[in-house]
N, CA, C and O atoms as CSV, one atom per row, in Angstrom:
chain,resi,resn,atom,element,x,y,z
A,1,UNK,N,N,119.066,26.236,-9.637
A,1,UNK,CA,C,119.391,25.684,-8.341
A,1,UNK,C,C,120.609,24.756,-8.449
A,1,UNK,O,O,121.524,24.830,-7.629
A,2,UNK,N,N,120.615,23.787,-9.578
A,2,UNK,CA,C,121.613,23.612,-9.952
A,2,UNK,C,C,123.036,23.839,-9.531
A,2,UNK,O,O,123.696,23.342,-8.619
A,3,UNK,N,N,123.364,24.847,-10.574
A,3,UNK,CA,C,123.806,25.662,-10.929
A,3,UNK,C,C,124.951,26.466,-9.385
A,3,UNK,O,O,126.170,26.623,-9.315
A,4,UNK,N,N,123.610,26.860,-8.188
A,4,UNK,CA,C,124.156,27.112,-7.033
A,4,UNK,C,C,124.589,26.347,-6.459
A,4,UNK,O,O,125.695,26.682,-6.034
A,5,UNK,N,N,124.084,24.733,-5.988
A,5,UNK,CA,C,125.167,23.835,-5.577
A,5,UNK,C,C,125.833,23.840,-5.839
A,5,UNK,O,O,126.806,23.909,-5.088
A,6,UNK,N,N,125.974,23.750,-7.575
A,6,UNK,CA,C,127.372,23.525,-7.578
A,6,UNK,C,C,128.676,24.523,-7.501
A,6,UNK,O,O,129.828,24.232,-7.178
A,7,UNK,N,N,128.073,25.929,-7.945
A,7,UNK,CA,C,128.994,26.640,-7.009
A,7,UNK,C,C,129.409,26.566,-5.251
A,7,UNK,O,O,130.541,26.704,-4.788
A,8,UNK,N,N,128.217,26.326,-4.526
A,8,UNK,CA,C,128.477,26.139,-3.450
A,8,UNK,C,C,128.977,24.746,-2.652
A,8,UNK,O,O,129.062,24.451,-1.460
A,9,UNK,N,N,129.274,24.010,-3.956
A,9,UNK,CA,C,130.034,22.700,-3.434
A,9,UNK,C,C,131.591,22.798,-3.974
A,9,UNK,O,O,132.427,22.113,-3.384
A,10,UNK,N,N,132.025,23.669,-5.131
A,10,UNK,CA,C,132.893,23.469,-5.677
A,10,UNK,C,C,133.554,22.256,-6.056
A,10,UNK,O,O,132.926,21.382,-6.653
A,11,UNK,N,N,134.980,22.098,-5.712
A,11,UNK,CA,C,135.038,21.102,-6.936
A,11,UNK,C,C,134.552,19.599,-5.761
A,11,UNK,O,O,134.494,18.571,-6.435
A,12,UNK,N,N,134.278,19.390,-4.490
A,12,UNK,CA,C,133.432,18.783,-3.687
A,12,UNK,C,C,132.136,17.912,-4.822
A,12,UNK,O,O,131.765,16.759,-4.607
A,13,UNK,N,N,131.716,18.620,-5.781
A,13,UNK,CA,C,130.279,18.179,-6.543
A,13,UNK,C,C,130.978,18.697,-8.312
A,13,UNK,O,O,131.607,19.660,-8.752
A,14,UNK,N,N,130.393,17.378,-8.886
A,14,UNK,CA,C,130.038,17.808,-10.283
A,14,UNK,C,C,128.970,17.632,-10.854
A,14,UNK,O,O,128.472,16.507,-10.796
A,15,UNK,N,N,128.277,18.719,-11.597
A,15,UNK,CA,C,126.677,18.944,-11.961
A,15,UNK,C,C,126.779,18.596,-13.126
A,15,UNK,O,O,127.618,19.029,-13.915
A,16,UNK,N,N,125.821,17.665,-13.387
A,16,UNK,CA,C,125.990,17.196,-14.991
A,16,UNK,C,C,124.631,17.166,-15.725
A,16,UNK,O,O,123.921,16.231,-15.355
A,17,UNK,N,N,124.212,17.791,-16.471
A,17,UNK,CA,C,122.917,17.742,-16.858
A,17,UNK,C,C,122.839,16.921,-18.418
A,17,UNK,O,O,123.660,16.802,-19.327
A,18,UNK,N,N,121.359,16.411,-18.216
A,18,UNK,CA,C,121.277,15.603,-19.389
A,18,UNK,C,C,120.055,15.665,-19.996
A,18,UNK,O,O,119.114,15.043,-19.504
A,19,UNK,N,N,119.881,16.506,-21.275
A,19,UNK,CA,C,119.324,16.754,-21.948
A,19,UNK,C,C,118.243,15.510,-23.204
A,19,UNK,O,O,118.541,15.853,-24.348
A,20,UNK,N,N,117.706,14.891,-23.226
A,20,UNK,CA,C,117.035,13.961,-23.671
A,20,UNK,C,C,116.298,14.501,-24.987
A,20,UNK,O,O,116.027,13.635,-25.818
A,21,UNK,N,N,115.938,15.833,-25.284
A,21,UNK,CA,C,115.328,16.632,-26.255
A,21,UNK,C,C,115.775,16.309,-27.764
A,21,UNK,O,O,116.922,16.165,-28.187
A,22,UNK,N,N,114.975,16.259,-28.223
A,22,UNK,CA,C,115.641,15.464,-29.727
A,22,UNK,C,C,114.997,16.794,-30.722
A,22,UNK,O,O,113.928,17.398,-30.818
A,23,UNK,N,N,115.826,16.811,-31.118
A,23,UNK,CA,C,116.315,17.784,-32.201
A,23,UNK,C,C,117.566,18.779,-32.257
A,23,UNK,O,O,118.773,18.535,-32.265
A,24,UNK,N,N,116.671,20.312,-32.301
A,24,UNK,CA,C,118.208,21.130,-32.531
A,24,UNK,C,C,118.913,21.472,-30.672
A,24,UNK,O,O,118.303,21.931,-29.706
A,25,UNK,N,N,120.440,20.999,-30.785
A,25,UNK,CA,C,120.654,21.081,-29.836
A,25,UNK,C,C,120.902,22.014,-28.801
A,25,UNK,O,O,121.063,21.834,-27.594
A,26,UNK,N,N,120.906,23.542,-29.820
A,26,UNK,CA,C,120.770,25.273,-29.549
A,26,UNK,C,C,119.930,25.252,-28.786
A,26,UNK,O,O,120.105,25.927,-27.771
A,27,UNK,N,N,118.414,24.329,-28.955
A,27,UNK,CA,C,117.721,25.299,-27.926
A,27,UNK,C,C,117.622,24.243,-26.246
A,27,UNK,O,O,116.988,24.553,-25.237
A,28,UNK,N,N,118.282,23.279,-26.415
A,28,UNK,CA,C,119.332,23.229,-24.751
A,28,UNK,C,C,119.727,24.470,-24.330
A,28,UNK,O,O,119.218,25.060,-23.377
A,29,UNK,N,N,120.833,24.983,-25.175
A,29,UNK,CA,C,121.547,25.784,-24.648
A,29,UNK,C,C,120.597,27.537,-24.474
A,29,UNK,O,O,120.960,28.545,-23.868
A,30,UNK,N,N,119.651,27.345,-25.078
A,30,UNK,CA,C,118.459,28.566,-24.816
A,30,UNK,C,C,118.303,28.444,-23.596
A,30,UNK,O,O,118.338,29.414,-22.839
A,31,UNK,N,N,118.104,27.230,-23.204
A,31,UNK,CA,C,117.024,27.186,-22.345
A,31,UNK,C,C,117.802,26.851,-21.024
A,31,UNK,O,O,117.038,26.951,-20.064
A,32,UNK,N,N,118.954,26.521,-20.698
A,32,UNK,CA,C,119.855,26.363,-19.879
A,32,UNK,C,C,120.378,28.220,-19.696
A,32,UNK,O,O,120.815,28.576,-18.602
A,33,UNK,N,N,120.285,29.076,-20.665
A,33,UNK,CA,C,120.829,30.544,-20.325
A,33,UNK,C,C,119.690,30.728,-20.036
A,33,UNK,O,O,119.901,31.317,-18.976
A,34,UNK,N,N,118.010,30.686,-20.170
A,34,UNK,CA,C,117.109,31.179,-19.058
A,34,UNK,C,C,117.187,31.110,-18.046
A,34,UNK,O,O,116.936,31.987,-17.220
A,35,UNK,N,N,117.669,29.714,-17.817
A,35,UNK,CA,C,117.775,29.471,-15.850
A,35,UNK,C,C,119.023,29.974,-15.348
A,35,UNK,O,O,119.310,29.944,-14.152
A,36,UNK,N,N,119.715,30.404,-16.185
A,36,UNK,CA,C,121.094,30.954,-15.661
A,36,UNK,C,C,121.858,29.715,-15.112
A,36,UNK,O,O,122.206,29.620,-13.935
A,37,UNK,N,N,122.099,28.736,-16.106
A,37,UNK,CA,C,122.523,27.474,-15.805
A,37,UNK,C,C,123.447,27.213,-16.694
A,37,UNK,O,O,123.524,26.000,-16.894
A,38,UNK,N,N,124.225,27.875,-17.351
A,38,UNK,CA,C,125.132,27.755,-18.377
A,38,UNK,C,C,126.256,27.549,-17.987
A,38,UNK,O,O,127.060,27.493,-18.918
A,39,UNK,N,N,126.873,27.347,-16.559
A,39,UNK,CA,C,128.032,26.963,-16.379
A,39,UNK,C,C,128.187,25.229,-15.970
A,39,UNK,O,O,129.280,24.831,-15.565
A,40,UNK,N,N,127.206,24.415,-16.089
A,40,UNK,CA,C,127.264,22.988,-15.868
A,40,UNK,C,C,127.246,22.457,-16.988
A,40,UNK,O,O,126.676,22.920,-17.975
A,41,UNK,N,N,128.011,21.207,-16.920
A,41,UNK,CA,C,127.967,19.922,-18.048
A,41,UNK,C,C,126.807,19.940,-18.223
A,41,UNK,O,O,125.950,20.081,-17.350
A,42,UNK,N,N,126.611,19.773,-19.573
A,42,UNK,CA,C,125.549,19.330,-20.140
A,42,UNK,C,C,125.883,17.944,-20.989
A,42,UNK,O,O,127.090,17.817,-21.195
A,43,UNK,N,N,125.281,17.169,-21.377
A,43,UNK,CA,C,125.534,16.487,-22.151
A,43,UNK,C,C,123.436,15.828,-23.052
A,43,UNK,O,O,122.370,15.444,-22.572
A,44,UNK,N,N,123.898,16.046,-24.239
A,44,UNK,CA,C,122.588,15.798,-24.882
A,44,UNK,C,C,122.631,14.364,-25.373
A,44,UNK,O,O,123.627,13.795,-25.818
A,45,UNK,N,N,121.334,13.823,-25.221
A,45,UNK,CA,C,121.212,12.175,-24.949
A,45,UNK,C,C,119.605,12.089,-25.940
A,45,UNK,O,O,118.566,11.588,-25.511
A,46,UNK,N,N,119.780,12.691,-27.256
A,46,UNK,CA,C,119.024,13.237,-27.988
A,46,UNK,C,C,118.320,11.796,-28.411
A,46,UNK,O,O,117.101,11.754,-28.578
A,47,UNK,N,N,119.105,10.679,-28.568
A,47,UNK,CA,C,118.762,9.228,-29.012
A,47,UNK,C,C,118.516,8.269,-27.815
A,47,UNK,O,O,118.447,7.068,-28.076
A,48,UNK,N,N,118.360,8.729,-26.376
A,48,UNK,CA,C,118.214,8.123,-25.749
A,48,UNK,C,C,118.595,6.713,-24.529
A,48,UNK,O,O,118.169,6.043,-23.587
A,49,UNK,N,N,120.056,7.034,-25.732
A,49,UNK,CA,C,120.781,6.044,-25.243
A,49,UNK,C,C,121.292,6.022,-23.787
A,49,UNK,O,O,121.411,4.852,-23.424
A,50,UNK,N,N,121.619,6.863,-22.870
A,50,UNK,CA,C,121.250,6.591,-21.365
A,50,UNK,C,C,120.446,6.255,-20.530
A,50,UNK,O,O,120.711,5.766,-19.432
A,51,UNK,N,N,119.092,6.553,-21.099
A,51,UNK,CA,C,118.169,5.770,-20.377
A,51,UNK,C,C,117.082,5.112,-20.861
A,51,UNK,O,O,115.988,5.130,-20.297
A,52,UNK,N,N,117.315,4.535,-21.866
A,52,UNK,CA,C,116.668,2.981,-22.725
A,52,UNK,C,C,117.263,1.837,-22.840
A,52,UNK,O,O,118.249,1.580,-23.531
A,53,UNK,N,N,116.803,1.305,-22.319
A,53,UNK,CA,C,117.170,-0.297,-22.665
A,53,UNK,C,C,117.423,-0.997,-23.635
A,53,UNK,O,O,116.599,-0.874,-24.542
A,54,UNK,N,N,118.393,-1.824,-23.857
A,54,UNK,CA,C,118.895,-2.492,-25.397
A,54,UNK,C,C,119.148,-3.725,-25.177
A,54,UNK,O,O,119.717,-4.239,-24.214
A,55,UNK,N,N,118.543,-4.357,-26.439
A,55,UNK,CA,C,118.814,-5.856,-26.270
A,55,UNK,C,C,119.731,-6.389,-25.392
A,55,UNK,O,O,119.197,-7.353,-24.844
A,56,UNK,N,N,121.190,-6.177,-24.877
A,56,UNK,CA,C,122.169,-6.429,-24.164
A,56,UNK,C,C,122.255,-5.578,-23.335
A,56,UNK,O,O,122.930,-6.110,-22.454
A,57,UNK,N,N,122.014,-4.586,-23.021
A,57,UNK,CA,C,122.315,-3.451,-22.033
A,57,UNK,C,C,120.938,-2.772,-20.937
A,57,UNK,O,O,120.162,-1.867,-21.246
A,58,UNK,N,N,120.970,-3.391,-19.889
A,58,UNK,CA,C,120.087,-2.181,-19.129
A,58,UNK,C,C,120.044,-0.645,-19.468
A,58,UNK,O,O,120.812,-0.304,-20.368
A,59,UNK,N,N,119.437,0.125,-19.018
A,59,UNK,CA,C,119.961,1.508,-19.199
A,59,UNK,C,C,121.007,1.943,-18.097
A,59,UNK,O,O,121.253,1.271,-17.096
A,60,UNK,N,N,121.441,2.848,-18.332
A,60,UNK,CA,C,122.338,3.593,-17.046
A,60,UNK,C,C,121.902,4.350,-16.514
A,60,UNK,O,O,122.494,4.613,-15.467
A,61,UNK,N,N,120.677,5.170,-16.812
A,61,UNK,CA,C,120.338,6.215,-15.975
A,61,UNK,C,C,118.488,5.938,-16.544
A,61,UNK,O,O,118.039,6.758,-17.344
A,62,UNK,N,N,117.881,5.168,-16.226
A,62,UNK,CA,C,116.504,4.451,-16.065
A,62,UNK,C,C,116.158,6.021,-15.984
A,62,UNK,O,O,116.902,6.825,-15.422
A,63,UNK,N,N,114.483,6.500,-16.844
A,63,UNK,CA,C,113.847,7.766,-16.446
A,63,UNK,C,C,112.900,7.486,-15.672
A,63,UNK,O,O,111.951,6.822,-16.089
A,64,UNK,N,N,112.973,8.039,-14.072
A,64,UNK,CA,C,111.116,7.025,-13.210
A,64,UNK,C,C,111.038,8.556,-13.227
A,64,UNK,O,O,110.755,8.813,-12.057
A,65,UNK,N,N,111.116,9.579,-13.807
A,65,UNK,CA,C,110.083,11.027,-14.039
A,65,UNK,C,C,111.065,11.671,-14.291
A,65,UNK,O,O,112.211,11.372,-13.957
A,66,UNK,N,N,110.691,12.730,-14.977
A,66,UNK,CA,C,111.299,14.098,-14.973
A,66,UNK,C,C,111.196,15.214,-14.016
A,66,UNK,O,O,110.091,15.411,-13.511
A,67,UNK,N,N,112.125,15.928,-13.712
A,67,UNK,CA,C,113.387,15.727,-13.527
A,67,UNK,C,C,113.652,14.812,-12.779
A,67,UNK,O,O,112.928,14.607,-11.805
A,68,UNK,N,N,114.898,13.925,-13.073
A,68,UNK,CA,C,115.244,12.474,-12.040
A,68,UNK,C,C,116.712,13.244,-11.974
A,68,UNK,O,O,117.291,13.893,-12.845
A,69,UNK,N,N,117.208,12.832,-10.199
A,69,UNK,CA,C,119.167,12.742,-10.018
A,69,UNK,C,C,119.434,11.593,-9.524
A,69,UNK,O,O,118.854,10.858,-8.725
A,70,UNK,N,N,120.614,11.522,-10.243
A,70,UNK,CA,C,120.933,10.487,-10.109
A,70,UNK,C,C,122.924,10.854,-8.866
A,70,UNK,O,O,124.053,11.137,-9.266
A,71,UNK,N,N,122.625,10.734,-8.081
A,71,UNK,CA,C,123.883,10.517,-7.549
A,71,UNK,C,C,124.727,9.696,-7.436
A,71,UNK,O,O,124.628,8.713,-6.702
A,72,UNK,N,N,126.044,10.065,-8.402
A,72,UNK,CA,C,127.094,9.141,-8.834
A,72,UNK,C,C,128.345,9.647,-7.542
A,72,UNK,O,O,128.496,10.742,-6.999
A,73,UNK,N,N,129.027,8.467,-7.382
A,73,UNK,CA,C,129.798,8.627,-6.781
A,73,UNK,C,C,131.317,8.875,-7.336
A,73,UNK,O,O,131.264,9.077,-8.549
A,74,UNK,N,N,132.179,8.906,-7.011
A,74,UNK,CA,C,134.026,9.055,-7.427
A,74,UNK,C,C,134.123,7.925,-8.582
A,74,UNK,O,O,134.328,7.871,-9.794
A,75,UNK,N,N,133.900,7.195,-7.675
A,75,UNK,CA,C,134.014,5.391,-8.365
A,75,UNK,C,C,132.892,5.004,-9.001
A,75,UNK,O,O,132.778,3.782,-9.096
A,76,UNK,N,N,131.760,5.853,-9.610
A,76,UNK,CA,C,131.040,5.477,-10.357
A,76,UNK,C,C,130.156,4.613,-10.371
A,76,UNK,O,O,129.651,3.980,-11.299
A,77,UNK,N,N,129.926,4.614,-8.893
A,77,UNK,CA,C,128.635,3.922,-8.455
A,77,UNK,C,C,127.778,4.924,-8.198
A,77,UNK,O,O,128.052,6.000,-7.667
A,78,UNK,N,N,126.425,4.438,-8.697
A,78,UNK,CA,C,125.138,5.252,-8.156
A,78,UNK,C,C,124.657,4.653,-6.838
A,78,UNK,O,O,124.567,3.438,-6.661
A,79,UNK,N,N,124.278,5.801,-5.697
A,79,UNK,CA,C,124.336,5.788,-4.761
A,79,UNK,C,C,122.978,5.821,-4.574
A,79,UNK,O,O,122.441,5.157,-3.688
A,80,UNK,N,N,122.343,6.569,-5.364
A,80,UNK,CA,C,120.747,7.384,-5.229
A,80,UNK,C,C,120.008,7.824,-6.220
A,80,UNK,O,O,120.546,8.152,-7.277
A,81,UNK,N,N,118.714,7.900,-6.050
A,81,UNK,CA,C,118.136,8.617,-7.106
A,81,UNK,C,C,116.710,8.938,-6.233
A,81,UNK,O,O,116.000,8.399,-5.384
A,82,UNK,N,N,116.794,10.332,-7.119
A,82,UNK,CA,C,115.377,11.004,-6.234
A,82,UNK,C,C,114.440,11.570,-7.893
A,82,UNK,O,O,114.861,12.086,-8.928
A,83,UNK,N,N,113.440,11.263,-7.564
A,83,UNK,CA,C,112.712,11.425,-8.953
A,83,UNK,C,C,111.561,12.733,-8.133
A,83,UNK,O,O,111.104,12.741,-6.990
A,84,UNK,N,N,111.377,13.756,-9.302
A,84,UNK,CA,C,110.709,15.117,-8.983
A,84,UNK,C,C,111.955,15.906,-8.384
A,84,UNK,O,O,113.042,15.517,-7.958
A,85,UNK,N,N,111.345,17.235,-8.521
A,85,UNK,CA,C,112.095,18.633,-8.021
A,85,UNK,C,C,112.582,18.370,-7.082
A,85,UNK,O,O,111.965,17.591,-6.355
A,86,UNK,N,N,114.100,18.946,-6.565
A,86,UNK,CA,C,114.662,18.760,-5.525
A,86,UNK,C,C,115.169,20.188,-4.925
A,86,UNK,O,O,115.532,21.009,-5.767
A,87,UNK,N,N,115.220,20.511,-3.758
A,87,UNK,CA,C,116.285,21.842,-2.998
A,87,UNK,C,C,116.992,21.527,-3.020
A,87,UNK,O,O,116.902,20.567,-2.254
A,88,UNK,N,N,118.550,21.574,-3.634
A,88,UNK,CA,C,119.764,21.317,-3.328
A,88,UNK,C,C,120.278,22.240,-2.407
A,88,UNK,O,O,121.107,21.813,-1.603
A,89,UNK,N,N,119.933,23.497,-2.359
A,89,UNK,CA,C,120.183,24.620,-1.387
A,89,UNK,C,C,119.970,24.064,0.377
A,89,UNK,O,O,120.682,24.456,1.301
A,90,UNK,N,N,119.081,23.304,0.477
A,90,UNK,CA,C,119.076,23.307,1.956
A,90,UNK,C,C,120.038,22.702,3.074
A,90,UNK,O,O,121.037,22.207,2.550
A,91,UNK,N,N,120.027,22.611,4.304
A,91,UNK,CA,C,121.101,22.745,4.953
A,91,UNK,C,C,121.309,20.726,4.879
A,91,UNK,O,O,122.411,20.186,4.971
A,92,UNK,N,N,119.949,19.935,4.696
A,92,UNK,CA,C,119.800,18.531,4.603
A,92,UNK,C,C,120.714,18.147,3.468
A,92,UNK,O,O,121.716,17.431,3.467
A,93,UNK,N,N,120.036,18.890,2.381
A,93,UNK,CA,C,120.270,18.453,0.613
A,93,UNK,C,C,122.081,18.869,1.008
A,93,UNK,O,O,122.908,17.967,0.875
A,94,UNK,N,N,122.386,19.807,1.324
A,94,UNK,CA,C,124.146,19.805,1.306
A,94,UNK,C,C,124.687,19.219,2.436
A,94,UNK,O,O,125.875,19.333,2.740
A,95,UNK,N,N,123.814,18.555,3.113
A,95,UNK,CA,C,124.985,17.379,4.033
A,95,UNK,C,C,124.810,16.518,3.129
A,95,UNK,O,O,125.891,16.042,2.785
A,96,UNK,N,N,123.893,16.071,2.551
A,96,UNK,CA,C,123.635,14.834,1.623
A,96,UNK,C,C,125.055,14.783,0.043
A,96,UNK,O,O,125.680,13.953,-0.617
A,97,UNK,N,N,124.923,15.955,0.141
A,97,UNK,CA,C,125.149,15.872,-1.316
A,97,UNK,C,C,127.351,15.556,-0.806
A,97,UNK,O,O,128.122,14.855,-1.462
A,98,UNK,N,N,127.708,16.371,0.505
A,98,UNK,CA,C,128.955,16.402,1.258
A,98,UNK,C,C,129.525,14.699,1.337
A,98,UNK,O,O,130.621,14.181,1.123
A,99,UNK,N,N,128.214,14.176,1.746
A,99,UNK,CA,C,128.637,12.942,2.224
A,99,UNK,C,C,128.861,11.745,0.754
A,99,UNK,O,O,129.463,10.673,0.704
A,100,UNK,N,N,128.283,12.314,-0.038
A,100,UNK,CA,C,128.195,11.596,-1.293
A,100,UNK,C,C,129.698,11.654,-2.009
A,100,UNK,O,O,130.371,10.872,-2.680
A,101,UNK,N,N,129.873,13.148,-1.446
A,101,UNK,CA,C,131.113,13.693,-2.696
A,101,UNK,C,C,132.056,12.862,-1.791
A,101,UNK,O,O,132.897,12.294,-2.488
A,102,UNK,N,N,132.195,12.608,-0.499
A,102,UNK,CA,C,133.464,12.212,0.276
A,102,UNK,C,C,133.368,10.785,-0.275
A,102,UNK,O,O,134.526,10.372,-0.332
A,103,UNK,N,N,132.518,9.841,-0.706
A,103,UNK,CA,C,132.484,8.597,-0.657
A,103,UNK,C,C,133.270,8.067,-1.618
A,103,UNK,O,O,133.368,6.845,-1.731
């Protein structure tokens, strides 16, 4: 689903996925060609360091469930976050996602 936003947002949206799985990093990429999701950023966060907390540092991307989005804006503010499965396909989820990318 992914995957289709972001074709259907073009360059409007960038899909960035983040992999938390610790070990070999191949089977990301297994498991991203099951869903037919192999054309989005991925980035693997195998140590956790995006969303754990460190003596000096909040996290940047806090986990309140799997799957969590986090909507970043141009300027790199987070705007939103929706925790559990989402439709990005629907006619709501792509005004949402329109108004985000313009901001």
């Amino acid at each position: 689903m992914l995957a289709k936003a972001q074709s259907a947002m073009g360059d409007l949206l960038s899909v960035v996925t983040v992999s938390t799985d610790e070990g070999n990093p191949a089977r990301v990429t297994t498991y991203l060609r099951s869903l037919g999701a192999l054309g989005l950023k991925t980035v693997i966060d195998d140590r956790g360091q995006l969303s754990k907390e460190s003596a000096d540092q909040p996290p940047v991307f806090p986990l309140y469930g799997i799957p969590v989005t986090y909507l970043v804006t141009r300027s790199r503010r987070i705007a939103g976050v929706i925790s559990g499965a989402t439709d990005w396909l629907t006619p709501e989820a792509q005004r949402l996602l329109a108004y985000y990318a313009a901001v």
